[in-house]
N, C-alpha and C positions, 0 to 999 in steps of 0.2 A: 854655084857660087852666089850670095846672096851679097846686094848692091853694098855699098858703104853709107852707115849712119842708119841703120836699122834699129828702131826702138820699139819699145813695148810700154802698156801700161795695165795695170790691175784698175776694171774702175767698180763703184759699187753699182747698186742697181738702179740707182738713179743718176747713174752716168759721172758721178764727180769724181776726180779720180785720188785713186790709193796711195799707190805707188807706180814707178817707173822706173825704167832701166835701160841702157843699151847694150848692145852685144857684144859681145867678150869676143877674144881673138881666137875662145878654144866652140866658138859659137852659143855661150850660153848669156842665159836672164838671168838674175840674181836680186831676188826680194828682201827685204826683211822685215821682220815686226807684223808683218798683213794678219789680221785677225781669221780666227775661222768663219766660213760664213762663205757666199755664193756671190761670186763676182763676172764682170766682163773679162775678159783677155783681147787687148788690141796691137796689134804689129800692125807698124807703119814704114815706109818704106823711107822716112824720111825728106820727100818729097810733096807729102802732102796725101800719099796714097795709102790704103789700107792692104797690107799682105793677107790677113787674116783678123778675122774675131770671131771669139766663141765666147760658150759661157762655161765657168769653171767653178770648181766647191773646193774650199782648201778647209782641213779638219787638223787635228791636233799631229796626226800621222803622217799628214804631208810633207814631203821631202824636198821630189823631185819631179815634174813633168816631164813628158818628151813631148815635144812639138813639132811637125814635121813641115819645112816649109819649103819652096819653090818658086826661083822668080819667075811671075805670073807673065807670058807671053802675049795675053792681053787683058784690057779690063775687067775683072771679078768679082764677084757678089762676094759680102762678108760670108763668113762662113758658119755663124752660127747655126740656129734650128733650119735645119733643111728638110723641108714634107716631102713626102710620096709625089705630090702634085706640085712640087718646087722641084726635082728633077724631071720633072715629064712635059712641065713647063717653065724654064728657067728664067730667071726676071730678065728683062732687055737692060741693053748697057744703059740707054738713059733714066731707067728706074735705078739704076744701081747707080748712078751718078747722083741723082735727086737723093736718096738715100744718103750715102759717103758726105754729099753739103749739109745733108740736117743734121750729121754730127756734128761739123762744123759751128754748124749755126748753134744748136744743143752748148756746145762747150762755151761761146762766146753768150752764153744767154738768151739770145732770142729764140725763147721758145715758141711764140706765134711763125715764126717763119720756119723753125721744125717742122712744127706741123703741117704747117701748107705744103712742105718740099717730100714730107713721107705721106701725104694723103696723095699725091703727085704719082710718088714709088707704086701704091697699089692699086691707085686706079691705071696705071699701065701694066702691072705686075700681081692683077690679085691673088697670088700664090703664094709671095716674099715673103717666109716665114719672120724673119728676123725685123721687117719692116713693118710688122704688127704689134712683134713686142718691143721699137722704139717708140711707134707713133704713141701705144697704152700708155708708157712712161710721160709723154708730151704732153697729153692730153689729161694728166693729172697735176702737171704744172701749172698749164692754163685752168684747171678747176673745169674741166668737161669731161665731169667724170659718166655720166652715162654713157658717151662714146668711150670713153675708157673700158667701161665694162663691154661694149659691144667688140669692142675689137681686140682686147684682151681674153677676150671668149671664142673668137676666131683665132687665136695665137694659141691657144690651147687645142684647139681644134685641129689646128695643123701639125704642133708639135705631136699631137697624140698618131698621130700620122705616120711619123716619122717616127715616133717608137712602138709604132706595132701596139696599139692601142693604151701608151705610157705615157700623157703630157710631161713635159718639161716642169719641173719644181720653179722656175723663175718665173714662166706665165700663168702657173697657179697662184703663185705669191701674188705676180702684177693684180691678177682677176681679185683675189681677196679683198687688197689691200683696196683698189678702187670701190668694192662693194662695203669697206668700211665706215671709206670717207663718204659713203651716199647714205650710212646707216642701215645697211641691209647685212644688220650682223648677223644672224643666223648663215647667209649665205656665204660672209666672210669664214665665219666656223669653220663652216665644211670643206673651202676651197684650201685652206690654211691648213686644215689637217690633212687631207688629201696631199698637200705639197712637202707636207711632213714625214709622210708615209713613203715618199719617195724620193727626198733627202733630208734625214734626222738631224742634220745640225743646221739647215738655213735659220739663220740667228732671222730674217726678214721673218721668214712665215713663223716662224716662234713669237715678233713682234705683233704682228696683224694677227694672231689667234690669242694671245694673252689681252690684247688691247680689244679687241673682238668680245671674249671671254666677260674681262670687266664692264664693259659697254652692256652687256646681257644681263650683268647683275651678277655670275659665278666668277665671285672673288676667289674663292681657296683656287681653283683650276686656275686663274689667271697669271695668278704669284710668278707661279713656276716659271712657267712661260718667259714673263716679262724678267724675269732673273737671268735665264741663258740670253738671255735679247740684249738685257743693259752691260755684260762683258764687253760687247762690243759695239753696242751701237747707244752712241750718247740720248739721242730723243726717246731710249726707254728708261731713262734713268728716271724721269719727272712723273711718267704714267706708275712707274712700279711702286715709290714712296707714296702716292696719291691712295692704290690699293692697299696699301698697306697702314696708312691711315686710315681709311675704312674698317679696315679687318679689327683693327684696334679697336675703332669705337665700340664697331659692333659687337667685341666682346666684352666692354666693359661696359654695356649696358644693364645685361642678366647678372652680372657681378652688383651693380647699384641698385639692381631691384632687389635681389635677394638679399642683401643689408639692408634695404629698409623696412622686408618683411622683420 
């Protein structure tokens, strides 16, 4: 029997959240409207604790989950990306403490004290799968994107771990999207499509490789991209007319030369 005032939230990938819900009497979540695209799932216990967080993809086919929960007998690591080496060495309760406050702190905005509270988590815990893929997100708040990439590159390292040599599409997005904003589009490319190839609708990695794409100069390639991206996520709407002003010009350039041959 799971406690009373059990809730849930869908959040995006940079932690703001979706939607939310609480629990139904026949024990269900119930969304609506949430776009396609690759989100958090957090249950909270109502108390201020976390039952569970993972990471989830909802597509046009999406219906129903099942979620399977359990009150927790004692204190527990989210449940996100769990490595090879996050079972063999499980985080200590006060890294999962330090963690559970930097969402906390995360949702109230202070991101500088995120950081410090998950840099906390794995230098006691350097295993925390899911503690690399918050601190990446933190650390692109505060504009420290090289540690971004350092520890978004370890988050991928671990997730690939944990799937039998398959990173997680959410810490290929984070890796991209940080080697974006450093200007190392080529390496954005690659990590963006890689995270594509392993889930075809993250509207994210569609953003960071179309954005990626135009950044490098391959406008037609970028279109597309940025077209599945701006269905759902407002900050590609201004990247995509931008490309597409381009694409314009540049076609009506050989049109204006060849008139005045």
């Amino acid at each position: 029997m799971l406690p009373g005032g059990v809730t849930a939230q869908i959040q995006d990938l940079s932690r703001r959240n979706v939607a939310d819900a609480g629990l139904s009497g026949d024990n269900r979540f119930e969304f609506r409207g949430v776009p396609n695209g690759d989100y958090w799932l957090v249950v909270a216990d109502g108390k201020g604790g976390t039952l569970s967080e993972s990471t989830i993809s909802i597509t046009s086919g999406t219906r129903i989950m099942e979620l399977r929960l359990t009150v927790p007998k004692q204190e527990r690591p989210p449940s996100g990306n769990v490595s090879v080496a996050e079972l063999q060495n499980p985080p200590s309760r006060e890294a999962i403490r330090a963690a559970a406050e930097a969402q906390k702190q995360t949702a109230a905005g202070h991101y500088d004290k995120a950081v410090e509270l998950l840099e906390k988590a794995i230098a006691l815990s350097p295993d925390y799968a899911i503690a690399y893929t918050n601190l990446t997100a933190a650390y692109v708040r505060v504009r420290k994107l090289d540690e971004a990439i350092a520890t978004a590159q370890r988050a991928v390292d671990l997730s690939g771990s944990k799937g039998h040599g398959k990173p997680n599409a959410i810490d290929l997005s984070n890796l991209a999207y940080a080697q974006l904003l450093k200007g190392h589009c080529a390496e954005a490319i690659a990590n963006s499509r890689r995270a594509l190839e392993i889930a075809p609708e993250s509207d994210k990695a569609h953003l960071v490789l179309g954005s990626a794409l135009a950044g490098a100069g391959d406008l037609h390639q970028a279109e597309p991209h940025l077209e599945l991206a701006a269905k759902t996520i407002p900050s590609a709407q201004p990247i995509l007319e931008a490309v597409r002003r381009k694409l314009a010009l540049a076609s009506a350039i050989p049109a204006t030369q060849s008139a005045q041959r």
